[in-house]
N, C-alpha and C positions, 0 to 999 in steps of 0.2 A: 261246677258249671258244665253243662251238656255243650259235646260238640256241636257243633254247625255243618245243618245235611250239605252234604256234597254229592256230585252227580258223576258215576265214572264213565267214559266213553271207550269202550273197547272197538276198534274199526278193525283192527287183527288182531286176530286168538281164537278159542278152541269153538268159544260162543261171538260174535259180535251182539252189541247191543248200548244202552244205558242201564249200569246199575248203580242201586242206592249205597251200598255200603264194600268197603273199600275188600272186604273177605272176599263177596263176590265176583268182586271185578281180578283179586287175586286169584281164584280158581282158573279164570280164563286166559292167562296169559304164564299165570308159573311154570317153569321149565322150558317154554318154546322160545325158542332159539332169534325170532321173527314176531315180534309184537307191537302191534299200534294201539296207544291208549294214552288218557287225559283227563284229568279231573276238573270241576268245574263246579262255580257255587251255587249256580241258577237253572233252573231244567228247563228252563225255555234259551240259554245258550247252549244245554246239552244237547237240545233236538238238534237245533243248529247245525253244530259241527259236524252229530253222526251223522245228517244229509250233505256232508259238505267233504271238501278234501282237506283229509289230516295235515295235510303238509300244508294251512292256512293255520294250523292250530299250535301242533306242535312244537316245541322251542322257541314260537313266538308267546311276547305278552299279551293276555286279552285282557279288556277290561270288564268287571260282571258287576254291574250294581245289583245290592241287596235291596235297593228301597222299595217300598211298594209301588202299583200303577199308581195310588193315589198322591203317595208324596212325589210321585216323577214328574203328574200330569198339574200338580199346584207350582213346582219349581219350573216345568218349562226349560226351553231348550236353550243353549247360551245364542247371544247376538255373534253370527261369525263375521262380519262387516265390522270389526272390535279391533284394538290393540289386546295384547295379553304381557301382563311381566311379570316376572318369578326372581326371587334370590336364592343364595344357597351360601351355606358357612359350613367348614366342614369341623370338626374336633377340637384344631389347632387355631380355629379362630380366622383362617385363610377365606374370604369372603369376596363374594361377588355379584351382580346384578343382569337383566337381559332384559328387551323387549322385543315384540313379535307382532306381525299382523297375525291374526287367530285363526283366520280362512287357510291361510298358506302354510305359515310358519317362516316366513320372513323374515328373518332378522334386521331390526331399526335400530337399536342399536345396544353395546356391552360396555360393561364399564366393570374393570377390577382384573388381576387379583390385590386384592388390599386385606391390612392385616389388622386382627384383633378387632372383631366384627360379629355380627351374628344374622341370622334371617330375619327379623323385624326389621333391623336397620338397613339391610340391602331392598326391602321389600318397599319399605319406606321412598327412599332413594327412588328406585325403579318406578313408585305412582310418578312423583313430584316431576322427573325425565320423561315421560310417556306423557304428563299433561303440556310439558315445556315443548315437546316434539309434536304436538296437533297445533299448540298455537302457530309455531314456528311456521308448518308445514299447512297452514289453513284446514286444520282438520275437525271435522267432527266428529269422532269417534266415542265410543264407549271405552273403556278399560278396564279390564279384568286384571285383579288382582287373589289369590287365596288369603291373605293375610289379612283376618279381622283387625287386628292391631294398627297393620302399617295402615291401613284404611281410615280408623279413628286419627292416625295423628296425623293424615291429610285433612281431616274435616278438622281438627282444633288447631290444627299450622303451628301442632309443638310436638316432642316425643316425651316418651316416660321410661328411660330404659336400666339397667340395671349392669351397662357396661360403662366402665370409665375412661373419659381421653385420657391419654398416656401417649409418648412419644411413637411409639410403634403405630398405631391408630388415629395419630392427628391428622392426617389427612381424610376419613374418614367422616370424621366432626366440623372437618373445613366444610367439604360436600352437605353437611346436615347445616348447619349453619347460611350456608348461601341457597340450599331448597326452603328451610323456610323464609329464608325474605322473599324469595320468589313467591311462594303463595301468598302471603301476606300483601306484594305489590300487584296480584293478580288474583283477585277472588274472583274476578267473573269468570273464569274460565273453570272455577271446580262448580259443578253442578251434580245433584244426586242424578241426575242418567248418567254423567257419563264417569261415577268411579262407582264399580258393581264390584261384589264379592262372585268370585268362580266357585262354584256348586262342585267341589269334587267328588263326594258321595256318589253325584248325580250323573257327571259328566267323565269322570276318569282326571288325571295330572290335567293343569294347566299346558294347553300348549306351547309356553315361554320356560317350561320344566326341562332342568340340565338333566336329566333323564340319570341320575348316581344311586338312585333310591334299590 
């Protein structure tokens, strides 16, 4: 499998400029004592930077989509007048959920840490709270979720999952339990506008993302 071009940005060293391959970029900065440089996967965020100041670049995260103009300008930009929620489960099955307005990053509300869990089932949890939280809150919002899954088992108001209640996690299953009767007593309020899948190819993490990645 061939590497994937990358773009290197030298702003200090013997040459500045943008080169294509990483030797090059190595000649310019080996042995000096004082170098600024950066790798990047798209050479229209290389131009970027080398017009730009290093210190917006370096040791920060950026985000470079790879997709084309064509599949960017078909997916479109997300709704920032949106809620956003994200889960997260680490190794040990320690899990938990969040939601967010998506303009800000406001936190609306957290729930967890809870044990013996995973990311669909937090993801799950976090639609069924973020639709319970516009009713509540007279909202109409959109909601962004990443989780194809947790999204399906909003539209069928069941899940399919492949962890089992056990005493450590029943609480867990209580919470899945009492979100589907909720959808189940409230279908008017799931509508296809307002539960969207987050374009993260397109768009970089979810803005409801516990940032551990």
């Amino acid at each position: 499998m061939s590497k994937k071009q990358k773009y290197y940005v030298v702003w200090e060293g013997r040459k500045k400029g943008i080169f294509t391959s990483w030797n090059e970029c190595k000649k310019q900065i080996e042995g000096l004592k004082s170098v600024k440089y950066k790798s990047f996967k798209t050479k229209e965020v290389a131009k970027k930077a080398f017009n730009s100041n290093p210190k917006d670049y370096i040791g920060v995260a950026i985000f470079e989509t790879t997709l084309s103009k064509e599949k960017l300008l078909k997916i479109g930009k997300p709704i920032t007048k949106s809620i956003s929620v994200d889960g997260a489960c680490n190794n040990k099955g320690i899990s938990e959920y969040q939601g967010v307005f998506t303009d800000t990053k406001t936190k609306l509300f957290t729930q967890g840490p809870f044990k013996g869990g995973s990311n669909n089932l937090m993801e799950f949890l976090a639609l069924v709270h973020g639709l319970a939280y516009c009713k509540q809150h007279k909202l109409d919002l959109p909601i962004y979720s990443d989780s194809k899954t947790a999204i399906s088992w909003v539209w069928q108001k069941k899940i399919k999952t492949t962890i089992k209640e056990t005493s450590e996690n029943k609480k867990i299953f209580k919470l899945i339990d009492r979100a589907i009767y909720w959808l189940k007593n409230n279908s008017e309020v799931i509508k296809h506008k307002n539960i969207l899948k987050w374009e993260t190819k397109a768009w970089g993490e979810i803005p409801a993302d516990f940032e551990r990645k």
